[in-house]
Structures are given as C-alpha cells and as structure tokens.
C-alpha positions in Angstrom: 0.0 0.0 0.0 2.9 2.4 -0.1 6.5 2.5 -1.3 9.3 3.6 1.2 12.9 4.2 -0.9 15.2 3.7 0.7 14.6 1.5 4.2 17.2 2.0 6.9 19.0 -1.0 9.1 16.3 -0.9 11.1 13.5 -1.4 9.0 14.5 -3.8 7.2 13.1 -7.4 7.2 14.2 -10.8 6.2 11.6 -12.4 3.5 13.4 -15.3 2.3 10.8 -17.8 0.4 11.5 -20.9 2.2 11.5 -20.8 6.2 13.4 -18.3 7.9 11.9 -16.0 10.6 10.1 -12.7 9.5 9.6 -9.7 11.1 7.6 -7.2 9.7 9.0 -3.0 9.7 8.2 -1.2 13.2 5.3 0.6 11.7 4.0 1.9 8.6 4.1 5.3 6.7 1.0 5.4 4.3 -1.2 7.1 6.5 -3.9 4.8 6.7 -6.9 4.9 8.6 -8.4 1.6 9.5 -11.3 0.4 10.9 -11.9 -3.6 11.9 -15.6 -4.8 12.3 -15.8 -7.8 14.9 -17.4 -9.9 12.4 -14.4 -10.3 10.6 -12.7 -11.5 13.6 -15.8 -13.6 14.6 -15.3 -15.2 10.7 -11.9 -15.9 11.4 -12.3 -17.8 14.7 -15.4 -19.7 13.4 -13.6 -20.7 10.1 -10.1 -22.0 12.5 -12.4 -23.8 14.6 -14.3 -25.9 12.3 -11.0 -26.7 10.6 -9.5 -27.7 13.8 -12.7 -29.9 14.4 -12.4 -31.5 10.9 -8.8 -32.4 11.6 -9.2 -34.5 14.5 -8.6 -31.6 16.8 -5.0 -30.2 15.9 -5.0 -26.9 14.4 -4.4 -26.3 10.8 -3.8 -22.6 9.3 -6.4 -21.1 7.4 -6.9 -18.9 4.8 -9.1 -15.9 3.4 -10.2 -12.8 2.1 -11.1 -10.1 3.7 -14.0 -7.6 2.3 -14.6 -4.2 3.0 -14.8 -0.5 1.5 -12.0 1.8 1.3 -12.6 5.9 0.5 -9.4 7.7 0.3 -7.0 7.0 2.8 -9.9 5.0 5.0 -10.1 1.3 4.7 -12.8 -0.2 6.4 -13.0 -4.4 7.0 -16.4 -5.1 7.1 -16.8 -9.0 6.1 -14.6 -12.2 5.0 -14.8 -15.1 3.2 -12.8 -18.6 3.4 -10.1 -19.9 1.2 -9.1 -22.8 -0.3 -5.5 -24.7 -0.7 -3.1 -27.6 -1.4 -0.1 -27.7 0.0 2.3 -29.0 -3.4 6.1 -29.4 -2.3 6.0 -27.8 1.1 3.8 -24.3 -0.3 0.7 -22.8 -0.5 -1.2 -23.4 -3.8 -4.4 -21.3 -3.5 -7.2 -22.3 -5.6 -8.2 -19.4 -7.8 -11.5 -20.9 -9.2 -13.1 -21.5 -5.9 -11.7 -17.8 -4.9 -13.4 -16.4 -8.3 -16.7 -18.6 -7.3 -16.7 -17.1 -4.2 -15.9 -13.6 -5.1 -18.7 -13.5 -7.6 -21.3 -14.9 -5.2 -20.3 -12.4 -2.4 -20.6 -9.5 -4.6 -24.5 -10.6 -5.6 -25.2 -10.0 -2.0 -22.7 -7.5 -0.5 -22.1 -5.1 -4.1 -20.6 -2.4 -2.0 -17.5 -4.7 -0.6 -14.6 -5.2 -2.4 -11.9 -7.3 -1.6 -9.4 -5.6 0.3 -6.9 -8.4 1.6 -6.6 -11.6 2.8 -6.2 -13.3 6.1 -4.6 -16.4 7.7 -4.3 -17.7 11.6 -1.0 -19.0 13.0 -0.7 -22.2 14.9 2.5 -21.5 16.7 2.7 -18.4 19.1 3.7 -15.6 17.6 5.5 -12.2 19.1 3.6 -8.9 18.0 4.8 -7.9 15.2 6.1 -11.2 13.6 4.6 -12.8 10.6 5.1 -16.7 10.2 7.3 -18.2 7.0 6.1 -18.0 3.6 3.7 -15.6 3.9 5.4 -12.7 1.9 4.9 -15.8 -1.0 1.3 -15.9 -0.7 0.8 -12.3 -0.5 2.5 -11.7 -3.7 -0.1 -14.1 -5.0 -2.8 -12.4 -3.6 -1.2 -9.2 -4.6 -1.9 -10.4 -8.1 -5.3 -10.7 -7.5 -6.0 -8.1 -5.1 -4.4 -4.4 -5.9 -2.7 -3.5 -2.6 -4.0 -6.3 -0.3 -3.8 -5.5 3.8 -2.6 -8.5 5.6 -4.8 -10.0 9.4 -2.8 -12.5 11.2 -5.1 -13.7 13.7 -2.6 -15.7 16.5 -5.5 -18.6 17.5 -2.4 -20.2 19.6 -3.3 -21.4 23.2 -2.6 -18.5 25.3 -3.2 -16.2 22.7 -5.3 -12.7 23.5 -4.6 -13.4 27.3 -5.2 -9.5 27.8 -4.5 -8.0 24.0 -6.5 -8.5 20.8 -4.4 -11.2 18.6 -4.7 -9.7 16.1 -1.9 -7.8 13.6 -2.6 -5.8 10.2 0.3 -5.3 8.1 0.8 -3.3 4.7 3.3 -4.0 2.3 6.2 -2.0 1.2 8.9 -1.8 -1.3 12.1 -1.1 0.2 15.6 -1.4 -1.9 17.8 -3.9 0.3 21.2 -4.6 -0.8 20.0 -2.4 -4.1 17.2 -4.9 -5.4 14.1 -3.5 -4.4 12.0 -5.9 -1.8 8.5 -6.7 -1.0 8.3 -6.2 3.0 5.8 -6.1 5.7 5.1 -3.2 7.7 2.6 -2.8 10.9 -0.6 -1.2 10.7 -2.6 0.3 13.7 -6.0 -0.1 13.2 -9.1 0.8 15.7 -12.1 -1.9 16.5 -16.0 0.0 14.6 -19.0 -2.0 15.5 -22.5 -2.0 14.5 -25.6 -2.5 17.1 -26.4 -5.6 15.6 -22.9 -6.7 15.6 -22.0 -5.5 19.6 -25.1 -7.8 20.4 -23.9 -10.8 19.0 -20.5 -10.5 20.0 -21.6 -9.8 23.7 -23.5 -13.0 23.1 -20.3 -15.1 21.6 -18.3 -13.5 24.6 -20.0 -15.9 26.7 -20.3 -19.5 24.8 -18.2 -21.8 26.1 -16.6 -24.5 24.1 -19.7 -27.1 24.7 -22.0 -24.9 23.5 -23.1 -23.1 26.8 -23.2 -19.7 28.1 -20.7 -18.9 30.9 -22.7 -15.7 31.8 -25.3 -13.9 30.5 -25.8 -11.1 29.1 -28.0 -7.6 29.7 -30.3 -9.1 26.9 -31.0 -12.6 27.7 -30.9 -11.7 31.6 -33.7 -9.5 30.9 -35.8 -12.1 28.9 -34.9 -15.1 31.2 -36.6 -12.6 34.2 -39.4 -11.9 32.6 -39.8 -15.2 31.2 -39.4 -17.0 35.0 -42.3 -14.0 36.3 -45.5 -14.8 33.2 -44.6 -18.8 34.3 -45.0 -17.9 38.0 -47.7 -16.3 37.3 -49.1 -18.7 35.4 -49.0 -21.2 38.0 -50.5 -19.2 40.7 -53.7 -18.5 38.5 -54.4 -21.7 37.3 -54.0 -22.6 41.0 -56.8 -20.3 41.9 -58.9 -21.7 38.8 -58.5 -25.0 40.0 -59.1 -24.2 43.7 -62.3 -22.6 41.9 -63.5 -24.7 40.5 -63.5 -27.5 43.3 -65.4 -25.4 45.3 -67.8 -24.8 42.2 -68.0 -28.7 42.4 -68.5 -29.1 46.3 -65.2 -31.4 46.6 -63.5 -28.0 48.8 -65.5 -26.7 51.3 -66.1 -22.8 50.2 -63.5 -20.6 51.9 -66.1 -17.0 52.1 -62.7 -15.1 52.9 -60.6 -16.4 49.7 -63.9 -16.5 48.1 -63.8 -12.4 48.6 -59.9 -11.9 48.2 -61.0 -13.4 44.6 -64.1 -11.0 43.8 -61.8 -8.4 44.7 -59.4 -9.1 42.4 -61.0 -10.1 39.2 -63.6 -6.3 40.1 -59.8 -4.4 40.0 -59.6 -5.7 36.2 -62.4 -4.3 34.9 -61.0 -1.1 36.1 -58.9 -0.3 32.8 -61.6 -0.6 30.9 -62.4 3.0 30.4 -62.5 5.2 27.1 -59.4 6.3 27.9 -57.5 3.2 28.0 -59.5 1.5 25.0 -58.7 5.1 23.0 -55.0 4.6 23.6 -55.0 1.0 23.0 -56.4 1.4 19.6 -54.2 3.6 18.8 -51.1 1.8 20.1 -52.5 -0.9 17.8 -52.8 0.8 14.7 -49.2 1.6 15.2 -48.4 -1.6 15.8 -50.2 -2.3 12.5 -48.9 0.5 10.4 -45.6 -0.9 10.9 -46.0 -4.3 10.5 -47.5 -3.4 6.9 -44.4 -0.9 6.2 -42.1 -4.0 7.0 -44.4 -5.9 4.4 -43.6 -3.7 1.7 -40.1 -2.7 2.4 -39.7 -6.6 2.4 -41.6 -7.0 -0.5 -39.7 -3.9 -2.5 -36.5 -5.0 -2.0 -37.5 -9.2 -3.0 -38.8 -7.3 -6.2 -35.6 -5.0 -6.8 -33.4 -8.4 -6.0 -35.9 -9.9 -8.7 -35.0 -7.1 -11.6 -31.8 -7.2 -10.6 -31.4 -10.9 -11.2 -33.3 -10.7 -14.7 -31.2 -7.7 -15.7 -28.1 -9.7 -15.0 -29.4 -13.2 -16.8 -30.4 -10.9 -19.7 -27.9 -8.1 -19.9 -25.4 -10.1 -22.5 -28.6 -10.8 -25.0 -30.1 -7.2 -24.6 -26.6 -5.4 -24.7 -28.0 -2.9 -21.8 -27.4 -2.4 -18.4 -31.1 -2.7 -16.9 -34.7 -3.4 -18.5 -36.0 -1.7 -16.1 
C-alpha cells in the first residue's frame, strides 16, 4: 500500500521464500486509517475452529479474504470469506476458481464490498509484530489478484489474547535492500468500529463456552430469562386459583367465604382499565403496531422485487446489450 525508498538498518526485514523467521517494519508510513468490524474476527475464529474440528482436533492454518470498503486513505474491513489450498512441495497453492466462485457470489449480496486483503491464523505463538514463514509468498499471490492487499494475522495459539487482541494488520512496502528492491511487511494500527447488531452478538459469543453453553449472560438474555421466569410464576398461581375454583364450584372443597372475597376483589380491579381512555390509547397503540408491520411488508416485498429485476437484468444483460430493462 505504499512504497518507502530507501529503508534504513532498522526497517529492514528478512523475506526469504523458504523458512526463515520474519519480522515485519516497526510501523507503517502510508497514512492509513483503518477500521476492523468484529465480524471479521468472529469469521476468522469460526472458520479456525471448524477446521480444527475436521482435523481430529489439531490446528491447521487457514486462509481468506477479507472484504470491505475503502474511501481515500480510509479502509474499512467489514466482512470475509474462506479460502481454499493444497499444500504442493512444502507451499501454498491457492485455488483461484473456488476464490473467483466465491468472489462473484459475495458481490450478488454484499455489491458495496470489495476485496481488500486476505487473512490467515498462526498455529505456533507468535510475538507482535512477527509474521510466520512463507507468507510474503502468498501475499505476492494475492497481490496479483488483489491491488494493494492489507494482511490479518489472527494468533489462535493457546494463550493467545490473554489481555490483547491477537490480532496484527500489516501493509506491504517496497524497500531497496542490498539495491534490489523488496517486498516487505510493515505494521498497521487499526481501531475496533462496531455495529448494534454486531456488539449484540459479540456480547453474546463472549460468553459460549466451548460445549456450546453460556458462561454468563448477558443484559439481553438476563432481561428475557426474568421476565420469562415471572409470566410462568404467574401462570402457576392462577391456574392454581382456577383450579381451587372450580373444586369449590363442584363441592369437593369446602367454600372458603374469605378467599372467596380476596378473589371477587381481584378479578372487580380488572375491569378497572376498561375505560374510554384506555380503550382510546390502546387502539391507537394498535394501529401503530399495524402500520408498521405493513411498512415491513412492503419494504420486504420492495426489496425481493428490486433483488428480482436485478437478477433478470443480470441473466439478460449479455442478449439485450444494456445495463437494466427496467
């Protein structure tokens, strides 16, 4: 994403293509701003965890791409999508039809994103700042695919993200080492953006355990477990009273004038809210409640028709020679 000539002593990094340690430049000068979404990271984690599943429970690295917008010198990661590869003769071979499959499916649904980079986990703890062997190969190969790519190394190591995010973004740079100019790595700082939808579901993954189960819950599900436990209480206690009712009613209780009373004087405290009042205010907080259930109908059914025209403009654009029908 920027070009640095020349790099001093300091900066500079190894990037041999077989094994070898590498250690990406202290930080980077393009001037980036960027912004991570959790669901990237939520991606990531998901995608290393059914891999380690399928593989008998040892980790395996992963691969993908990673989505977003960018407007100027603003980059924003927004979404990802998995990879695919064979390992021929010790390296990486990505597979390049299932990335075009997938690119072309994820830009039907998301048309704003674009790919941006690409991401992999480490299996082996890493220090911050250090990028694991061979990876300056397979981001040339991205490179070649992806104008610019960013670089996420996600460190899914046991004892990883103890107390810090393990997570590093790095740009690439061209330096001139021993005068042949060199692709190198260079640290990005980037700052966490979240959506509401996206803080409730990461407050919810927070607390899932690896069975399954919640540690702890949350404000949400706190709230609706409360409520929840209070209607089924409820519940109970008046279909106790029925019952209790109706045994009397049948003469198998003796009648009890006292709870008898206590009973009258409860069920006369309903009728209560029955006033113009109340019924005037309850129609009206029902039309609203209707007025926007029907708005969600047609938004709902606007957009399945736009999706609809969008799809036949696609399917027929090559025949018709034009952008849209519509």
């Amino acid at each position: 994403l920027g070009k640095v000539f020349p790099a001093t002593m300091a900066e500079k990094m190894e990037t041999e293509e077989a094994g070898g340690e590498q250690r990406a430049n202290k930080g980077s000068a393009s001037g980036l701003s960027i912004s991570l979404h959790p669901l990237v990271i939520i991606n990531i984690s998901d995608h290393t965890t059914r891999k380690k599943a399928q593989n008998g429970g040892q980790q395996q690295r992963v691969l993908g791409v990673l989505l977003g917008t960018q407007e100027g010198r603003s980059v924003e990661l927004c979404n990802s999508f998995e990879l695919d590869y064979k390992m021929v003769d010790g390296k990486m071979k990505i597979d390049h039809e299932y990335l075009q499959v997938k690119q072309e499916q994820y830009k039907k649904v998301f048309a704003k994103y674009e790919p941006v980079g690409w991401y992999s986990s480490s299996t082996s703890r890493l220090t911050p700042g250090e990028v694991q062997p061979g990876d300056i190969v397979i981001h040339r190969e991205i490179a070649g695919i992806i104008e610019n790519p960013l670089y996420l190394l996600l460190d899914t190591s046991d004892g990883a993200g103890v107390r810090d995010l393990p997570v590093s973004l790095f740009e690439s740079e061209v330096h001139i080492i021993d005068e042949t100019p060199t692709l190198t790595f260079a640290r990005s700082v980037y700052q966490l953006e979240t959506e509401e939808a996206e803080r409730v579901s990461v407050d919810q993954v927070s607390h899932l355990l690896p069975t399954g189960a919640t540690s702890a819950s949350s404000a949400m599900s706190s709230h609706i477990s409360s409520v929840h436990s209070a209607v089924k209480m409820l519940q109970k206690r008046i279909q106790a009273i029925l019952t209790l009712l109706r045994e009397m009613e049948g003469g198998k209780v003796p009648k009890d004038h006292k709870l008898l009373r206590m009973v009258a004087s409860l069920c006369h405290r309903l009728p209560a809210t029955q006033t113009a009042d109340f019924k005037e205010e309850f129609v009206e907080v029902y039309n609203d409640t209707l007025l926007v259930t029907y708005l969600a109908a047609m938004t709902k059914g606007t957009n399945s028709a736009n999706d609809l025209i969008d799809k036949y403009n696609v399917a027929f654009e090559r025949q018709t020679r034009r952008r849209g029908l519509f």
